[in-house]
TORVEXBA-535312 format. One record per residue: residue in one letter; x, y, z of N, C-alpha, C, O in turn. Coordinates in steps of 0.1 Angstrom, whole numbers, padded with zeros to 4 digits, always signed. Layout:
N
AXYZXYZXYZXYZ ...
//
This chain:
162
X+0817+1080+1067+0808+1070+1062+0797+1066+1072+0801+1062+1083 X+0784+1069+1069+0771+1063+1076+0761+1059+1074+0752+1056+1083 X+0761+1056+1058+0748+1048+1050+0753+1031+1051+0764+1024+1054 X+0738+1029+1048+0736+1014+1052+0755+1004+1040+0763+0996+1044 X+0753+1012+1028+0767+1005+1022+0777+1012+1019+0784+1010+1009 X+0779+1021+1027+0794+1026+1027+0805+1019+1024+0812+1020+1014 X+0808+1011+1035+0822+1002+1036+0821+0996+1022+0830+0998+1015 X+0810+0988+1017+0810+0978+1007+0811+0985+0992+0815+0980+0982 X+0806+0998+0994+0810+1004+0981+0826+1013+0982+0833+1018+0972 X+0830+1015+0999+0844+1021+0992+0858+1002+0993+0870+1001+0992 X+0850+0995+0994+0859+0987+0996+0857+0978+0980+0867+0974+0974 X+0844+0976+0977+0845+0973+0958+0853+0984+0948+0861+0981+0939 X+0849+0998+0952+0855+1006+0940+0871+1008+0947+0878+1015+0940 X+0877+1003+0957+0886+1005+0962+0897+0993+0951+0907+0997+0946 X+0892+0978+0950+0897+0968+0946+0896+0969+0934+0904+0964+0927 X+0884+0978+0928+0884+0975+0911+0892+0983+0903+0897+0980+0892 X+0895+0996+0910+0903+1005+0904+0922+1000+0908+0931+1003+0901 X+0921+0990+0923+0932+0985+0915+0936+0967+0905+0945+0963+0898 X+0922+0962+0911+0924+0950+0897+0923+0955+0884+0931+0952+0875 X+0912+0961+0882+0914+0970+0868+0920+0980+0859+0920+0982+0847 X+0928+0989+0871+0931+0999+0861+0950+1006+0867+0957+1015+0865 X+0949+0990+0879+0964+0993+0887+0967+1006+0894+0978+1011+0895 X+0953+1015+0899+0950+1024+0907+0948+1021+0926+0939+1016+0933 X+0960+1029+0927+0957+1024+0943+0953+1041+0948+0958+1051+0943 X+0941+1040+0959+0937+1051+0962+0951+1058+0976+0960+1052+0981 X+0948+1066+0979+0956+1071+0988+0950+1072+1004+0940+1077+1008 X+0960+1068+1011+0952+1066+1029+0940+1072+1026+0941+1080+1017 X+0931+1071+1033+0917+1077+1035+0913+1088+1040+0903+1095+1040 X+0926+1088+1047+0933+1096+1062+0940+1113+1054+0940+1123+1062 X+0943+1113+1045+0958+1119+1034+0941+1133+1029+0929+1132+1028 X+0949+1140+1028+0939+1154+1023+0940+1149+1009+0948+1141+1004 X+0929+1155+1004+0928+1154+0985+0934+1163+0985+0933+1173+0993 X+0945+1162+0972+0950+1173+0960+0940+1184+0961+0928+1181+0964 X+0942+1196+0958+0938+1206+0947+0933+1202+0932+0940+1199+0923 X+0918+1203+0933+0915+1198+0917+0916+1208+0912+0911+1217+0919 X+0920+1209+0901+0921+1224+0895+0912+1218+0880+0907+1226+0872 X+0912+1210+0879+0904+1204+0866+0889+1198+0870+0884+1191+0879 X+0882+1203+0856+0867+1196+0860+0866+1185+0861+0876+1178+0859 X+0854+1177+0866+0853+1164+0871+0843+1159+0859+0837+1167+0852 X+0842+1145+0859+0838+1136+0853+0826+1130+0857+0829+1127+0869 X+0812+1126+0854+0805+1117+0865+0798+1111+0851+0795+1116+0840 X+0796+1098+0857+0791+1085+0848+0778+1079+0859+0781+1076+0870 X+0764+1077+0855+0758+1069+0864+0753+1055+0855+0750+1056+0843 X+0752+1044+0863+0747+1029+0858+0734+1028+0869+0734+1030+0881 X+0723+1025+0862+0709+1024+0869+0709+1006+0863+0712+1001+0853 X+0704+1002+0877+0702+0986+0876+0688+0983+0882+0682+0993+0887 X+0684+0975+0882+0665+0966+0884+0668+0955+0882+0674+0950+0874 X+0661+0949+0894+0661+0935+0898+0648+0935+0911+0637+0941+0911 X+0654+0926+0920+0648+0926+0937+0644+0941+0941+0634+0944+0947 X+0655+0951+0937+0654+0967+0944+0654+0970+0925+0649+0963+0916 X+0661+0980+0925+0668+0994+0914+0674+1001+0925+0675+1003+0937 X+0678+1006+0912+0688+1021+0921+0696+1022+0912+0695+1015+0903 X+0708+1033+0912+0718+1041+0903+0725+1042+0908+0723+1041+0920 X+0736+1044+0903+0752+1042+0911+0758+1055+0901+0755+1057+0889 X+0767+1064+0911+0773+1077+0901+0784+1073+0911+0785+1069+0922 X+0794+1077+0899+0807+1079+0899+0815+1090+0893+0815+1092+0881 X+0821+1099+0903+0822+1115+0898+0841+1114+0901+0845+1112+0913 X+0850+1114+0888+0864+1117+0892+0870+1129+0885+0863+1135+0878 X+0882+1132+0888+0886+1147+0883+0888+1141+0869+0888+1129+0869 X+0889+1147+0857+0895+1149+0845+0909+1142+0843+0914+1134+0835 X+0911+1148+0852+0931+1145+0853+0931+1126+0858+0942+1121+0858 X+0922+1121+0861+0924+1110+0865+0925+1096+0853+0932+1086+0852 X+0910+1106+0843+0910+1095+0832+0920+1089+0821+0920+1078+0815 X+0929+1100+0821+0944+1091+0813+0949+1084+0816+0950+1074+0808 X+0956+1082+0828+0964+1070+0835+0948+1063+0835+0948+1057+0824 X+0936+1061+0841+0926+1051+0843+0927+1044+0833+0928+1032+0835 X+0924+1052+0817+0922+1042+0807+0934+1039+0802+0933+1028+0796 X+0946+1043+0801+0959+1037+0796+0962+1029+0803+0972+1025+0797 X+0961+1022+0814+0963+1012+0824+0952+0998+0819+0954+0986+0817 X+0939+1008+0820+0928+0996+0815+0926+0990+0799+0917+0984+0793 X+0937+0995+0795+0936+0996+0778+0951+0987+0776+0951+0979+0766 X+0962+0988+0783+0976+0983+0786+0982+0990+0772+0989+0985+0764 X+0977+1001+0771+0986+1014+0767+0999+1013+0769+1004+1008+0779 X+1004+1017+0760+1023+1023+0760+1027+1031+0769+1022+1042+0770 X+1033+1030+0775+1039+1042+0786+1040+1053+0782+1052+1055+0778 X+1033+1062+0781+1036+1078+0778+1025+1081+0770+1023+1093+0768 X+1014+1071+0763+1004+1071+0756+0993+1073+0759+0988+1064+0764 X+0986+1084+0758+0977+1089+0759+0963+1082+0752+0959+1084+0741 X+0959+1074+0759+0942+1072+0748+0935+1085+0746+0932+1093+0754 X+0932+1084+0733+0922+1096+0728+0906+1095+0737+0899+1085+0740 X+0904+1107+0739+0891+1112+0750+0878+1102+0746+0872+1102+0756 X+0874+1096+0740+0867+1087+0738+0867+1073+0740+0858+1065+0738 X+0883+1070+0743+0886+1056+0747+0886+1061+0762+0881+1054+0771 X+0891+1072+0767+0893+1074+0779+0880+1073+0787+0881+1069+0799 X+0863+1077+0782+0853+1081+0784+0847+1067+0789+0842+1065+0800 X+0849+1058+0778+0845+1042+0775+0855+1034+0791+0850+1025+0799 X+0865+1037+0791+0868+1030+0800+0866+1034+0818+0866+1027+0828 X+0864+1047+0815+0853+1052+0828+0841+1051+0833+0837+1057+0843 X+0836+1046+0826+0822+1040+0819+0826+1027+0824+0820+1022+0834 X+0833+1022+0819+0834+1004+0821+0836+1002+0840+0831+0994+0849 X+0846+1012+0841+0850+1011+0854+0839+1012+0866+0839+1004+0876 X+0831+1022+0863+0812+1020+0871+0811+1008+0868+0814+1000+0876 X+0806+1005+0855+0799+0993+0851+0802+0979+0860+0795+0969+0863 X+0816+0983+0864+0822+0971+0873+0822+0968+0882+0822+0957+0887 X+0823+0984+0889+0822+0987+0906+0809+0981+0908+0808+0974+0918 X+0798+0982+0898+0776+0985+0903+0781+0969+0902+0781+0963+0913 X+0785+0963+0891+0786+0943+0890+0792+0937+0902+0786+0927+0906 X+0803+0941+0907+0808+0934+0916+0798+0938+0928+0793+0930+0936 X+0797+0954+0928+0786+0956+0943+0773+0948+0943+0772+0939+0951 X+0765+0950+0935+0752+0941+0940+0753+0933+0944+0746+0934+0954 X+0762+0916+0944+0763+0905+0950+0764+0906+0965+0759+0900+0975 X+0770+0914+0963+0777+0916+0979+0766+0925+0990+0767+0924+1002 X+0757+0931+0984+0745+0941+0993+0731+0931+0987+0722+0932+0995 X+0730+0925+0978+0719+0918+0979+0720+0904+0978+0710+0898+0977 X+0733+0898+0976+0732+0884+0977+0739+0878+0960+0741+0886+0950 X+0740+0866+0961+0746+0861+0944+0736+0855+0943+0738+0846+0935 X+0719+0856+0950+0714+0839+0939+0703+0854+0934+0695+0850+0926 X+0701+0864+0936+0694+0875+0934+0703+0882+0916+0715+0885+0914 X+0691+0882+0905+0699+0887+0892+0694+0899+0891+0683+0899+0897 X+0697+0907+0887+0701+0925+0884+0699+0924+0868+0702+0914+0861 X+0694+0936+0862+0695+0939+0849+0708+0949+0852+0707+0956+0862 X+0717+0951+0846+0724+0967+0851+0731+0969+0841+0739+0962+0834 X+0725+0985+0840+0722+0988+0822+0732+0997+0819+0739+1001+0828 X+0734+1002+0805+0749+1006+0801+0748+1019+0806+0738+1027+0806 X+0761+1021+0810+0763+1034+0816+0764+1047+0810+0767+1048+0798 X+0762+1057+0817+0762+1074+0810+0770+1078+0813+0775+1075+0824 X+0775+1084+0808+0782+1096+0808+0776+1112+0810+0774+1119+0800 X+0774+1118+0822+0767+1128+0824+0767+1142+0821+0775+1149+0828 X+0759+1150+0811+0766+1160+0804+0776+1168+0812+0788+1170+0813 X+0765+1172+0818+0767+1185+0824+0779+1181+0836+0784+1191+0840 X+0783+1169+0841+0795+1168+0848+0792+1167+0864+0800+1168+0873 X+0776+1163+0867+0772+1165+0882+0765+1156+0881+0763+1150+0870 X+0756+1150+0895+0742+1141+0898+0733+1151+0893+0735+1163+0894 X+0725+1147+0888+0714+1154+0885+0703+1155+0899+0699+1147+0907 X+0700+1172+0896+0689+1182+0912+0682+1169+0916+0683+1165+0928 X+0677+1164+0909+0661+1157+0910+0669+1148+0924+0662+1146+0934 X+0682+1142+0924+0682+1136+0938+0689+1138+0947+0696+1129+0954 X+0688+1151+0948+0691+1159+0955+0680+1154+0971+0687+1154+0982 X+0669+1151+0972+0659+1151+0974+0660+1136+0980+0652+1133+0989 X+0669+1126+0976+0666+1114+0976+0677+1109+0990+0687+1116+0992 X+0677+1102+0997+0690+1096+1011+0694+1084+1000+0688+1076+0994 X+0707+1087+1001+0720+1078+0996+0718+1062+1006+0716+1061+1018 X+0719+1056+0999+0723+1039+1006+0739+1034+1011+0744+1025+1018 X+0745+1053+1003+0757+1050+1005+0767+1058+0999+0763+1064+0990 X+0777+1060+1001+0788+1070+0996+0804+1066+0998+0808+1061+1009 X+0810+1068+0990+0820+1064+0995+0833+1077+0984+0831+1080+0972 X+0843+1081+0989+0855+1089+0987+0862+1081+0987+0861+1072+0995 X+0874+1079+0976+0888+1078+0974+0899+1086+0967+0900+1087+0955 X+0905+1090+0976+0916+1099+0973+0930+1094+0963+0938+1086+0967 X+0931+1101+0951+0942+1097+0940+0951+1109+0940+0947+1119+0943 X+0960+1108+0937+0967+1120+0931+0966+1130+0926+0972+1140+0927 X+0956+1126+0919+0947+1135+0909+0933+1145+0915+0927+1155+0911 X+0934+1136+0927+0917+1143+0933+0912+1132+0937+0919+1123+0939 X+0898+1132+0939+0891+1123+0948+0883+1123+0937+0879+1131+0928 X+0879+1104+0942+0870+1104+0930+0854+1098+0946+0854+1091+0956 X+0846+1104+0941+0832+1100+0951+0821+1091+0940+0820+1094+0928 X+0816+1082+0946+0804+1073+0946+0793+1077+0956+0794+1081+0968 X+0785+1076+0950+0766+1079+0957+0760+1065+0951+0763+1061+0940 X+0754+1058+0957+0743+1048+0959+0730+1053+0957+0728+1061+0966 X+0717+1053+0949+0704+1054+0955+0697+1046+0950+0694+1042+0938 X+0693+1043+0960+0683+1023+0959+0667+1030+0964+0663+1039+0971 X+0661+1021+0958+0647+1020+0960+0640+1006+0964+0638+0999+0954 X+0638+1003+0970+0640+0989+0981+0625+0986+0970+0623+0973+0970 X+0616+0992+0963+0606+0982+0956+0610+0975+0944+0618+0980+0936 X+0604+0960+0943+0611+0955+0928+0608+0962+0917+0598+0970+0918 X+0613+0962+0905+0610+0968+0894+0598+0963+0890+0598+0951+0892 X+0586+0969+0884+0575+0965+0880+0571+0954+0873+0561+0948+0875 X+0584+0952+0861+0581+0940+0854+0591+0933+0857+0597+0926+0849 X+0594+0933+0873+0601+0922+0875+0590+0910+0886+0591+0898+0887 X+0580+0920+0894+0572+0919+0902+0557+0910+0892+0553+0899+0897 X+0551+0917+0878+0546+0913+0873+0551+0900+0868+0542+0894+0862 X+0560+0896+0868+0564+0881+0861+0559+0871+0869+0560+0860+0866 
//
């Protein structure tokens, strides 16, 4: 970890995934699993004071237990792939809400807009190009799920014209 919000983003998606979905990650320290399954990535773009996007990439194998936990599913019950999508979705949505307070303050408001689901299963090239604010790994049983930060320290235009 060496971007400006490392700690603050592995220590939000650290607490959300277990207030939300009763997911505890594994020592930090502990090797990831073998993913043998594709991964997942979801990003939430927010505007306020800055903008920036938040991606959240976990293995496949993670999203059943995530959303049957966040859903208070039956034990052995599987949510169908589109409740499971929605609740991985929600789970960004939660990590980007609870992080902004904490990297730019509570009296500062954020628009932070509904989240994607990314076809193709990666960050998209284009920011490739761009330095992260931040990154952060947590290791599950399942695989490791990673967060990328990229902020743009100018306000959004029509937040500046107001």
């Amino acid at each position: 970890m060496n971007n400006k919000y490392d700690e603050e983003l592995y220590r939000v998606a650290e607490e959300t995934f277990a207030a939300l979905a009763f997911i505890m990650p594994l020592d930090p320290e502990d090797e990831a699993p073998d993913e043998t399954d594709a991964g997942i990535v979801a990003s939430v773009a927010f505007t306020g004071e800055f903008r920036g996007i938040l991606f959240l990439s976990v293995p496949a194998g993670l999203l059943p237990e995530l959303s049957a936990n966040m859903l208070g599913a039956e034990d052995g019950v599987e949510p169908p792939i589109d409740q499971q999508r929605d609740a991985f979705a929600e789970a960004l949505n939660v990590i980007c809400g609870n992080l902004l307070p904490i990297i730019a303050g509570t009296e500062v408001i954020f628009d932070v807009h509904a989240p994607e689901i990314l076809a193709d299963g990666r960050i998209p090239d284009e920011f490739e190009r761009y330095e992260s604010a931040g990154s952060a790994t947590l290791i599950f049983d399942t695989g490791k799920a990673e967060l990328v930060i990229f902020v743009d320290n100018k306000p959004d235009a029509a937040e500046s014209a107001a």
